[in-house]
BALOBA-1460 file (C-alpha; in Angstrom, 3 decimals):
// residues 59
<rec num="1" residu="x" x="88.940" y="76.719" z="33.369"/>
<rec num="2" residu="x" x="89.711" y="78.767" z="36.506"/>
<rec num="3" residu="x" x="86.538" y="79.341" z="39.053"/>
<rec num="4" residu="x" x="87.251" y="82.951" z="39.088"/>
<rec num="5" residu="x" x="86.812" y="83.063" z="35.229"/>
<rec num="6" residu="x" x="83.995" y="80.910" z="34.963"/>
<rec num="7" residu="x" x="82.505" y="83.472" z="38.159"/>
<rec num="8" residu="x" x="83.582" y="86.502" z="35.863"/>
<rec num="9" residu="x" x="81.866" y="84.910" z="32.675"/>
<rec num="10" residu="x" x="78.683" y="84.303" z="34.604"/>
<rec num="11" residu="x" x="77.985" y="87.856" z="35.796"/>
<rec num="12" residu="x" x="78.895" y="89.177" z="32.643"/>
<rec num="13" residu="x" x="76.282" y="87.044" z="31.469"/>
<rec num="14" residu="x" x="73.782" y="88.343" z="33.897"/>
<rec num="15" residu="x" x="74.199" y="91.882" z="32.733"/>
<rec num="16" residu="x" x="72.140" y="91.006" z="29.323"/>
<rec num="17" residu="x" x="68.609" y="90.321" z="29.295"/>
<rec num="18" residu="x" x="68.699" y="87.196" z="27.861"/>
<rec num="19" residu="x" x="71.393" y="86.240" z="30.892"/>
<rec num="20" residu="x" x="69.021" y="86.780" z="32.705"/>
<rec num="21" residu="x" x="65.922" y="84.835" z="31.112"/>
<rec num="22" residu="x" x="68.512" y="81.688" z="30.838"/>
<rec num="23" residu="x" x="69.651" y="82.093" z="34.822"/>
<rec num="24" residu="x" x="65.640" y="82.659" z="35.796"/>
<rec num="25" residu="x" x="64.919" y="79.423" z="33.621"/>
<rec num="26" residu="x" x="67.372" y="77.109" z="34.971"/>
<rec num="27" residu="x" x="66.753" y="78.124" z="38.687"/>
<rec num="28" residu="x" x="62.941" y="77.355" z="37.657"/>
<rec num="29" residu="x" x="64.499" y="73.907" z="36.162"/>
<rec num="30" residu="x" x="66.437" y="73.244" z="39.291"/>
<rec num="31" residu="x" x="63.831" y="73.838" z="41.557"/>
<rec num="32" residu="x" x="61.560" y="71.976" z="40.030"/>
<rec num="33" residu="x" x="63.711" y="69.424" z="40.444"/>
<rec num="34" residu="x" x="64.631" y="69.186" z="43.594"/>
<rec num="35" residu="x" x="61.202" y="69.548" z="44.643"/>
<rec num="36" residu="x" x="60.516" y="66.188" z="43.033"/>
<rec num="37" residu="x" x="62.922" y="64.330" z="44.550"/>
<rec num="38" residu="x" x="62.649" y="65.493" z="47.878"/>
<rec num="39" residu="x" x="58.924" y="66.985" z="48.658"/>
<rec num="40" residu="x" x="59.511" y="67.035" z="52.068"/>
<rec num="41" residu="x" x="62.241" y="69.681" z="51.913"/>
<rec num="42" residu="x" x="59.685" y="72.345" z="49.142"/>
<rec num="43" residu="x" x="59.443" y="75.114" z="52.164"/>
<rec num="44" residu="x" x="63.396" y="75.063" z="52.035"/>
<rec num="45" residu="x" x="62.785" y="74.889" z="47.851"/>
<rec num="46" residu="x" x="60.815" y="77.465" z="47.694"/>
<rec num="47" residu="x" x="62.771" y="79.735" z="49.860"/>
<rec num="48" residu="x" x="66.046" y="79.618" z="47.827"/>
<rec num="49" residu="x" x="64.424" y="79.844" z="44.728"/>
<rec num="50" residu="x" x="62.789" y="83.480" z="46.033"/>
<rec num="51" residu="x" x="66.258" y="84.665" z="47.070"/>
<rec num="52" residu="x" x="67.622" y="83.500" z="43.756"/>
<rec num="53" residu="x" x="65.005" y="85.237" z="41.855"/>
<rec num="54" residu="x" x="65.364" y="88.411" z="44.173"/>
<rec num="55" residu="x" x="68.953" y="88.254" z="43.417"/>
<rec num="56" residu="x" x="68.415" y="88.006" z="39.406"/>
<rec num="57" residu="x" x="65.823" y="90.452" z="39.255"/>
<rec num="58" residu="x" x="68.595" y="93.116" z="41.105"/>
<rec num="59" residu="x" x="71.142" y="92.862" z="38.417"/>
């Protein structure tokens, strides 16, 4: 599959509610995550998580 169609089929996916819920839960998952294996690095974390959630709560 072609990046731009995989990009395409991602904000598409955004424009629905439940998109949305599934982006907001994985970036939750992710961060969580990384924050476990490298605590050192949670300000960093915890500041691309915010931007990510700014971003998701936009569209």
């Amino acid at each position: 599959m072609k990046l731009s169609r995989l990009l395409h089929s991602a904000r598409t996916a955004l424009r629905s509610e439940k998109g949305r819920r599934a982006a907001t839960r994985a970036t939750d998952t992710v961060a969580d995550t990384a924050r476990r294996a490298s605590p050192r690095h949670s300000a960093k974390i915890d500041q691309a998580q915010q931007s990510a959630r700014k971003y998701l709560d936009r569209q």
